[in-house]
N, CA, C and O atoms as a DFTB+ gen file, in Angstrom:
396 C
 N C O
     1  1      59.755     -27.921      32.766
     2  2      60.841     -26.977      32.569
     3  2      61.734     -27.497      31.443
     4  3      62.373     -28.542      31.569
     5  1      61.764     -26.729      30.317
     6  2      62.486     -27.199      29.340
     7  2      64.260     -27.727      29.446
     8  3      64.823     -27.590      30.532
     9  1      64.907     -28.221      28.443
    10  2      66.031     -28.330      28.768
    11  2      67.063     -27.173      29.062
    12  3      66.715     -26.291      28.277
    13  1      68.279     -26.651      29.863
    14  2      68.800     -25.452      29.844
    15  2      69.075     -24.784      28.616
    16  3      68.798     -23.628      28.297
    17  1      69.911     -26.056      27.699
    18  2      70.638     -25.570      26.416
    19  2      69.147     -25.841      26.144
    20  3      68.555     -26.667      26.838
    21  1      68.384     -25.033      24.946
    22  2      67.618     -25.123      23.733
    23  2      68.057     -25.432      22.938
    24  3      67.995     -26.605      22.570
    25  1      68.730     -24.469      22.287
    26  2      69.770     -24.743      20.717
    27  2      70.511     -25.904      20.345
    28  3      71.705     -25.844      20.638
    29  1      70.071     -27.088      19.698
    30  2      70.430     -28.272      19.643
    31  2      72.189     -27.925      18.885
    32  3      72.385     -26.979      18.122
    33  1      72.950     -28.613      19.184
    34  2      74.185     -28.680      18.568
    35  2      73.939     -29.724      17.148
    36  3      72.757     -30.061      17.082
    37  1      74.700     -30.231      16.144
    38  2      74.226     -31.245      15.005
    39  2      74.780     -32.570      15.296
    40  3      75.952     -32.871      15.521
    41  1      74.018     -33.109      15.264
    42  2      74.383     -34.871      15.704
    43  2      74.719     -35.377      15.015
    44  3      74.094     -36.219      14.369
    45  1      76.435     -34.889      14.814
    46  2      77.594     -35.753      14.021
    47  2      78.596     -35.838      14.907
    48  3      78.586     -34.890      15.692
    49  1      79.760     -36.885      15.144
    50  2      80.878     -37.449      15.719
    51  2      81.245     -36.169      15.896
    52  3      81.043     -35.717      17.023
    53  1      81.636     -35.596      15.247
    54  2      82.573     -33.952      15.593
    55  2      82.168     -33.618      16.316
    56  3      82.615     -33.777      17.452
    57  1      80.739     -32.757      15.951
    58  2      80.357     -31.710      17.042
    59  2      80.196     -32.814      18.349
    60  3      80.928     -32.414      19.254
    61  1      79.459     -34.106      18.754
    62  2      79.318     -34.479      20.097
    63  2      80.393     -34.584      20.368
    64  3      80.313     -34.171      21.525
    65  1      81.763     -34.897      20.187
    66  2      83.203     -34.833      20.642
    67  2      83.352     -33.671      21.343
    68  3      83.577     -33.553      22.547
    69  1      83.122     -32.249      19.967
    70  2      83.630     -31.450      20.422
    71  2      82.682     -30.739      22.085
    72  3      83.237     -30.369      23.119
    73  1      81.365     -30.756      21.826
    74  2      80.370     -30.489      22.588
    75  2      79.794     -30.990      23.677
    76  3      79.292     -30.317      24.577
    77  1      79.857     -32.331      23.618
    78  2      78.556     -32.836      24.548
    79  2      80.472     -33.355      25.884
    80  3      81.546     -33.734      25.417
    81  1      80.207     -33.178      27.163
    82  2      80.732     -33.423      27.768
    83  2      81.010     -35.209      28.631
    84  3      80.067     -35.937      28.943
    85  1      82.729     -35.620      28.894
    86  2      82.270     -37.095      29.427
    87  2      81.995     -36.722      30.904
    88  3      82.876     -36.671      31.762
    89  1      80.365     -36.403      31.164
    90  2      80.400     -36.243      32.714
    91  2      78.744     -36.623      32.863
    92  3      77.965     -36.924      31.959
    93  1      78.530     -36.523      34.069
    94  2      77.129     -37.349      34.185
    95  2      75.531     -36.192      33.822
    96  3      75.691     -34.999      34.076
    97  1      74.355     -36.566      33.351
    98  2      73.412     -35.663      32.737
    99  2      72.539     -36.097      32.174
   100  3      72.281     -37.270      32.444
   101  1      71.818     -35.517      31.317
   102  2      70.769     -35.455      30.693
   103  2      70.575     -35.275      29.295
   104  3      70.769     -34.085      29.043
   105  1      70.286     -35.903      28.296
   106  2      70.654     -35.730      26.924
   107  2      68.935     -35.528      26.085
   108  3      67.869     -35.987      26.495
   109  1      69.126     -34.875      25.104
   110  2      67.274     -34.926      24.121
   111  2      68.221     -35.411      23.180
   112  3      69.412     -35.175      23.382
   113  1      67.755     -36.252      21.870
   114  2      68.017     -35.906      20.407
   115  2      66.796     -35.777      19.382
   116  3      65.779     -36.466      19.462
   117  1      66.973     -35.045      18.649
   118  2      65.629     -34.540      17.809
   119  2      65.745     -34.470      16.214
   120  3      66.702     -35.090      15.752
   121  1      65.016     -33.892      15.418
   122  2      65.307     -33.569      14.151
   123  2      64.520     -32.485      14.132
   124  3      64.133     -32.171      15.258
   125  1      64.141     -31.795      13.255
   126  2      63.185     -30.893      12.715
   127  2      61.845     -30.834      12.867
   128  3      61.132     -29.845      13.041
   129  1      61.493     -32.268      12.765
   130  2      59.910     -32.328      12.932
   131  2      59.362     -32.899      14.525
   132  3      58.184     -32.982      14.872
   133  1      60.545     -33.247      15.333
   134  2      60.366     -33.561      16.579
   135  2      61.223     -34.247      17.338
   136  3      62.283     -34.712      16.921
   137  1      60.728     -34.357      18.690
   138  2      61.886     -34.988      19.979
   139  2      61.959     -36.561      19.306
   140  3      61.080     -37.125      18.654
   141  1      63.130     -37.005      19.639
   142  2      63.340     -38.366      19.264
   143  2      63.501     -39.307      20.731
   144  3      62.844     -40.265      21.138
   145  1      64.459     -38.712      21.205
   146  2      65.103     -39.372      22.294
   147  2      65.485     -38.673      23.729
   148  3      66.367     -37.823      23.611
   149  1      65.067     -38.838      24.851
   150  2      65.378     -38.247      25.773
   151  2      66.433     -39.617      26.910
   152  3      66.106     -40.772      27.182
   153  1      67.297     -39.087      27.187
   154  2      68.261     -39.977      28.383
   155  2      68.584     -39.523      29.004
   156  3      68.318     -38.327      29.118
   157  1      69.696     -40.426      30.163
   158  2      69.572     -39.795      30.980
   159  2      71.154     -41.040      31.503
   160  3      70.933     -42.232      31.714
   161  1      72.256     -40.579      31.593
   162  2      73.994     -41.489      31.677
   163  2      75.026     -40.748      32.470
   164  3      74.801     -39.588      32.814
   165  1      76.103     -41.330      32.766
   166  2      76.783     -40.902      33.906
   167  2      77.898     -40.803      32.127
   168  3      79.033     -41.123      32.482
   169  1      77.911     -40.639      31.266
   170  2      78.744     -40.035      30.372
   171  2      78.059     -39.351      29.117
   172  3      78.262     -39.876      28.022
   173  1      77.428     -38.455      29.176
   174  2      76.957     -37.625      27.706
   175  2      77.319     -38.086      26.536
   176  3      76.663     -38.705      25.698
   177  1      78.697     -37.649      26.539
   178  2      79.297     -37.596      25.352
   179  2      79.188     -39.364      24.540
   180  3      78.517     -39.623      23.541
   181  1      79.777     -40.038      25.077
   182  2      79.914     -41.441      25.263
   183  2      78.052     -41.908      24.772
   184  3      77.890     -42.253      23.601
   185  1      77.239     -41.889      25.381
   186  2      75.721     -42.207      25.063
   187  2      75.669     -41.919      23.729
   188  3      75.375     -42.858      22.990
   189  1      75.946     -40.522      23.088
   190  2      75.671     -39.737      22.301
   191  2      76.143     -40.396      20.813
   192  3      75.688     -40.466      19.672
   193  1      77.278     -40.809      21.512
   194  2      78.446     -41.643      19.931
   195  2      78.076     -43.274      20.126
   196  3      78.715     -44.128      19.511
   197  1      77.091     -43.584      20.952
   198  2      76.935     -45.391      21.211
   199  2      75.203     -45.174      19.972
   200  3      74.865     -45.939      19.069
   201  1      74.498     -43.910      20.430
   202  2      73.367     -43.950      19.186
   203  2      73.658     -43.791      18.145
   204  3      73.170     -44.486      17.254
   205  1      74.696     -42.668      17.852
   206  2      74.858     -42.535      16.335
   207  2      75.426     -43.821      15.895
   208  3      75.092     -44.051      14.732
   209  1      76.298     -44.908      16.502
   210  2      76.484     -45.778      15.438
   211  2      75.438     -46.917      15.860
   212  3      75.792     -48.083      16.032
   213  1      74.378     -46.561      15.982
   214  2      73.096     -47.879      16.012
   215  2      72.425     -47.678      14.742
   216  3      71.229     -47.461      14.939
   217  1      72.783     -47.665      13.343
   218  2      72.353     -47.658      12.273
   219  2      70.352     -47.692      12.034
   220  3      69.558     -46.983      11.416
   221  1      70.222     -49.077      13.020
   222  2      69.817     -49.536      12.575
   223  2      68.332     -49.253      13.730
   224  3      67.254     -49.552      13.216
   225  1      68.303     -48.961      14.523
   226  2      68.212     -48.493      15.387
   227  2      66.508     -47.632      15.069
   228  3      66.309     -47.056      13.999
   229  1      65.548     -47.686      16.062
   230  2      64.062     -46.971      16.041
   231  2      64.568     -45.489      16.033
   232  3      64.195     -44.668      15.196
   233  1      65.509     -45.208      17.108
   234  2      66.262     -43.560      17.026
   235  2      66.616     -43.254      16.058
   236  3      66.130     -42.218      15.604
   237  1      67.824     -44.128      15.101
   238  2      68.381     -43.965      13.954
   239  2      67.258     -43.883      12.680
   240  3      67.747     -43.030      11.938
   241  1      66.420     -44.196      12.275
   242  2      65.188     -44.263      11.345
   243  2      64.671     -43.140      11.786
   244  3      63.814     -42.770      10.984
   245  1      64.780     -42.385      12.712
   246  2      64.266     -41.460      12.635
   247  2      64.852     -40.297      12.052
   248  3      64.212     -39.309      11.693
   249  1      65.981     -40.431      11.975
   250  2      66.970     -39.224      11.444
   251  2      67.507     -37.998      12.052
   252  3      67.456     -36.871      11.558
   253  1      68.083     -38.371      13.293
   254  2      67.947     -37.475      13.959
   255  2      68.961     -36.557      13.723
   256  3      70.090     -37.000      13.514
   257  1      68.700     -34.950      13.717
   258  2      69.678     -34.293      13.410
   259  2      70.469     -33.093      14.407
   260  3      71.325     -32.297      14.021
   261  1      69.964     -33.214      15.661
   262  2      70.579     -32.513      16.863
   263  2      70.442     -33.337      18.296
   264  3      69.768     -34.347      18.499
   265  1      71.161     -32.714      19.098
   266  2      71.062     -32.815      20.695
   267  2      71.606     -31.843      21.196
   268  3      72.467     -31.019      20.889
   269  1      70.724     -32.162      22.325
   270  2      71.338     -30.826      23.591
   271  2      71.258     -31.851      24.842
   272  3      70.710     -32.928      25.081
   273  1      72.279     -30.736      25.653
   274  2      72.139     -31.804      26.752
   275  2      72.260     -30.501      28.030
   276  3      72.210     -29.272      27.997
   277  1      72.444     -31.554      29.132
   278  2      72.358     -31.138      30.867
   279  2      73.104     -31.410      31.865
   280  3      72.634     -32.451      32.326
   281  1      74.064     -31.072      32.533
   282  2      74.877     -31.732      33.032
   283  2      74.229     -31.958      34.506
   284  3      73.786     -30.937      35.034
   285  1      74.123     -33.157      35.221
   286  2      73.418     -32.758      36.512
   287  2      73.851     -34.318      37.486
   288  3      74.145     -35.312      36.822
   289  1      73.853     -34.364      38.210
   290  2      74.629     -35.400      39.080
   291  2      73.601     -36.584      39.183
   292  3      72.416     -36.256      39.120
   293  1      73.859     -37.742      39.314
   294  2      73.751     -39.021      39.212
   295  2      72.183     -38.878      40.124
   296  3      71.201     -39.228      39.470
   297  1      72.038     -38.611      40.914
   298  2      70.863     -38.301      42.304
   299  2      69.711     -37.837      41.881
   300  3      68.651     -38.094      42.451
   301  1      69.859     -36.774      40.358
   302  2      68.702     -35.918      39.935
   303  2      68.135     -36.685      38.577
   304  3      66.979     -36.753      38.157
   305  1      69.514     -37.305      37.978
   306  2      68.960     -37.297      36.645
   307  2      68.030     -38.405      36.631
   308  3      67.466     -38.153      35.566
   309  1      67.645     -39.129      36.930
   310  2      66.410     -40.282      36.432
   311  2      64.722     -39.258      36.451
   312  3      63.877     -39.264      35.556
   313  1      64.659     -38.266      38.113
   314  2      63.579     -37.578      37.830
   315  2      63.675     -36.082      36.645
   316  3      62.713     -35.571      36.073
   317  1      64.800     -35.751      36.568
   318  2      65.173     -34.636      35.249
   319  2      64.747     -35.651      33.868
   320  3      63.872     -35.264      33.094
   321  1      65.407     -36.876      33.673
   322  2      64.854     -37.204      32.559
   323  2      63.501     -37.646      32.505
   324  3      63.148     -37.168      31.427
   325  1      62.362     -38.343      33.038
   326  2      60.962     -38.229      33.594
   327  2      60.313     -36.585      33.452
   328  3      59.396     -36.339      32.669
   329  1      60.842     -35.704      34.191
   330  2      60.080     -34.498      33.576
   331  2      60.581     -33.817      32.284
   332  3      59.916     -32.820      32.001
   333  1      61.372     -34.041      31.612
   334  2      61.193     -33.766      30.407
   335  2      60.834     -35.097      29.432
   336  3      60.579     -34.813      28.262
   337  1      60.806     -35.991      29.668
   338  2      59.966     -36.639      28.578
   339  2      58.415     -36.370      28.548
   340  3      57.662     -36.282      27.578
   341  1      58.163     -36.265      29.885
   342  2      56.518     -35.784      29.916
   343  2      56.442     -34.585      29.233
   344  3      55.424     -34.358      28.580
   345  1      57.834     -33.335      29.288
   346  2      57.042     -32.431      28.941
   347  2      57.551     -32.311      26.946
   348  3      57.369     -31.361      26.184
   349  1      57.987     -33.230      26.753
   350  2      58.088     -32.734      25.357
   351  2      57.812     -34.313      24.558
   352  3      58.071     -34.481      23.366
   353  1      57.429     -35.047      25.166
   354  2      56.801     -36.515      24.542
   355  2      57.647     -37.016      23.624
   356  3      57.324     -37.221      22.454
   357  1      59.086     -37.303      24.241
   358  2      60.064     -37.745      22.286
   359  2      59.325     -39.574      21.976
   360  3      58.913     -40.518      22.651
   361  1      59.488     -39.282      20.799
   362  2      59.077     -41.061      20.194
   363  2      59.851     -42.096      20.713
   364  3      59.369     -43.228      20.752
   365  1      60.773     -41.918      21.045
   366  2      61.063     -43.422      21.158
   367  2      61.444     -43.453      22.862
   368  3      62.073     -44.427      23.276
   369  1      61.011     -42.277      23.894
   370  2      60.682     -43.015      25.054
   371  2      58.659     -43.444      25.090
   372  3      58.018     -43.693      26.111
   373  1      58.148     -43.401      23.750
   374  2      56.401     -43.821      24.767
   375  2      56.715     -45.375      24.520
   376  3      57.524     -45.986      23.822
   377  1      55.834     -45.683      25.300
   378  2      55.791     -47.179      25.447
   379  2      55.034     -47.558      23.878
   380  3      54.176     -46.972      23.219
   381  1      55.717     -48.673      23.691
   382  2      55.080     -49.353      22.233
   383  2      53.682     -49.672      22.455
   384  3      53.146     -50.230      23.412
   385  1      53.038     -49.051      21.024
   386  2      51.963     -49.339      20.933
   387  2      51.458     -50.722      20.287
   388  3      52.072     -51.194      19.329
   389  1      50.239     -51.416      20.868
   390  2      49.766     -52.751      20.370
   391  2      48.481     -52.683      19.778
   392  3      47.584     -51.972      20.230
   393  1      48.346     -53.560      18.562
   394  2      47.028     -53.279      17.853
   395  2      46.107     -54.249      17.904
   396  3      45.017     -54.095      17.353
């Protein structure tokens, strides 16, 4: 079951201020060509502004240019974030690959 919001908001300081809520949920971040990041924190908003300043970051190299999120209580979200990473595969929850 996809996330409620679809329509990613743009993953800059403003809009997650203005948008993403401090309450407990479910977060994606993505770009254009795909899911980046799926989580899952007892503060949205707060998660949201701790990635954008990880420069340096496997998320950050990716370039990510939206999120949407979920608001849902502490009890649900570990299996809410589990079924949507299965169902939309973002990169930087698969496990690292070894060669």
């Amino acid at each position: 079951m996809p996330f409620n919001q679809f329509t990613p908001r743009n993953f800059t300081p403003d809009a997650i201020q203005m948008y993403a809520p401090v309450t407990s949920g479910v977060y994606g971040i993505s770009n254009a060509r795909e899911w980046i990041y799926i989580g899952e924190t007892d503060n949205i908003q707060g998660a949201l502004l701790t990635h954008l300043q990880g420069l340096k970051t496997a998320l950050m190299k990716r370039e990510p240019t939206g999120f949407v999120f979920e608001a849902c209580n502490e009890s649900n979200r570990s299996t809410r974030q589990d079924r949507l990473v299965a169902e939309y595969g973002p990169a930087c929850n698969r496990p690292a690959q070894h060669s």
